[in-house]
C-alpha positions as CSV (number, residue, x, y, z in Angstrom):
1,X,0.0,0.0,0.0
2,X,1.2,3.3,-0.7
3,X,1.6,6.3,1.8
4,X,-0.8,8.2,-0.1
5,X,-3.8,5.1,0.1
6,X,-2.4,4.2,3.4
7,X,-3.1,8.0,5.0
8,X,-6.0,8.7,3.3
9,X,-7.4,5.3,5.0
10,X,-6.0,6.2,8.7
11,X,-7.8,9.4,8.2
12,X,-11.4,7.6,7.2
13,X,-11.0,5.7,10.3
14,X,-10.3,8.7,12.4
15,X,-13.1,10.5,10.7
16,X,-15.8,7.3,11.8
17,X,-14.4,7.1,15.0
18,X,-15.1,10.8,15.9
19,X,-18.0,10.9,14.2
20,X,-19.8,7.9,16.3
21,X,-18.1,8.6,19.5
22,X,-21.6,9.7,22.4
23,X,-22.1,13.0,23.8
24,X,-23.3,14.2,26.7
25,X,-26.9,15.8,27.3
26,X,-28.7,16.9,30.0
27,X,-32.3,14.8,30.3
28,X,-35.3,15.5,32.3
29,X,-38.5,13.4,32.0
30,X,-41.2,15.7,30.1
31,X,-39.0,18.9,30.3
32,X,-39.3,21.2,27.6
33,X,-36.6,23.0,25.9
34,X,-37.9,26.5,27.5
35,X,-37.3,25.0,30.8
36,X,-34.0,23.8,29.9
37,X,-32.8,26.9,29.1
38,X,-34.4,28.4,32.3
39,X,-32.9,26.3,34.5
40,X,-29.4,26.2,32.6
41,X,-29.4,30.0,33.1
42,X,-30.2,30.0,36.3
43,X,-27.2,27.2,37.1
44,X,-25.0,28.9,35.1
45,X,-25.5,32.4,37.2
46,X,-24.8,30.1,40.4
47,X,-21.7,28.2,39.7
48,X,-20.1,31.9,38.8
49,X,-16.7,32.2,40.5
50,X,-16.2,34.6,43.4
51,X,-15.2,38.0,41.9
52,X,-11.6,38.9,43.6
53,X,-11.1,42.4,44.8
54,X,-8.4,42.7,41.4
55,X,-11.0,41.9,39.2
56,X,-9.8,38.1,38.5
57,X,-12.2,35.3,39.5
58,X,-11.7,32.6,41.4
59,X,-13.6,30.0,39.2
60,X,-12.4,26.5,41.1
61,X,-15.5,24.0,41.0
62,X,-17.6,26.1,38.7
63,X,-18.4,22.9,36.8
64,X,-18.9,21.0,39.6
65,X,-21.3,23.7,40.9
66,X,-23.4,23.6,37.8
67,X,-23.8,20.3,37.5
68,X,-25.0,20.0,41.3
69,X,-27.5,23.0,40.5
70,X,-28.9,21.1,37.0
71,X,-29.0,17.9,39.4
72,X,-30.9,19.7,42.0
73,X,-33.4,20.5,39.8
74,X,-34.1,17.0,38.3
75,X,-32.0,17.1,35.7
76,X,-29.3,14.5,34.7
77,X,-26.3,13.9,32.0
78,X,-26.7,11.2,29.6
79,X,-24.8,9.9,26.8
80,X,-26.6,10.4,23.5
81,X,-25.1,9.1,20.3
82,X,-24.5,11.5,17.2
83,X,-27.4,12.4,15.1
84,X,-30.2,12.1,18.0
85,X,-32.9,14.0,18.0
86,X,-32.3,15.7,21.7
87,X,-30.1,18.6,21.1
88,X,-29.8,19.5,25.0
């Protein structure tokens, strides 16, 4: 095989292997999009890191924060393969 076929099939592989590799969602039983967004906002003003009298922020656990806050109200993170229908 040459280097030319042989690179061109290393990067088809790489290309389905991206391409079907799951994402992560946030799902809640009979939610609708509106209160997704509501309650993402609302998390997302939470989990904002302490403002430092410099004007820096301190933003250590933010993500944890935000996930707590989306868990708290009844939402949780799935894996959802490519292409599905759920785009939360």
């Amino acid at each position: 095989m040459t280097t030319r076929a042989l690179s061109i099939v290393l990067m088809a592989a790489m290309v389905c292997a991206c391409g079907s590799a799951p994402t992560m969602a946030w799902s809640k039983p009979d939610a609708t999009r509106q209160e997704f967004i509501r309650t993402r906002s609302q998390c997302q003003t939470q989990s904002e890191g302490t403002t430092l009298i410099l004007g820096g922020t301190l933003d250590g656990g933010r993500d944890e924060r935000f996930q707590s806050c989306m868990k708290a109200n009844g939402w949780v993170l799935i894996n959802r393969p490519s292409g599905s229908a759920v785009s939360w």
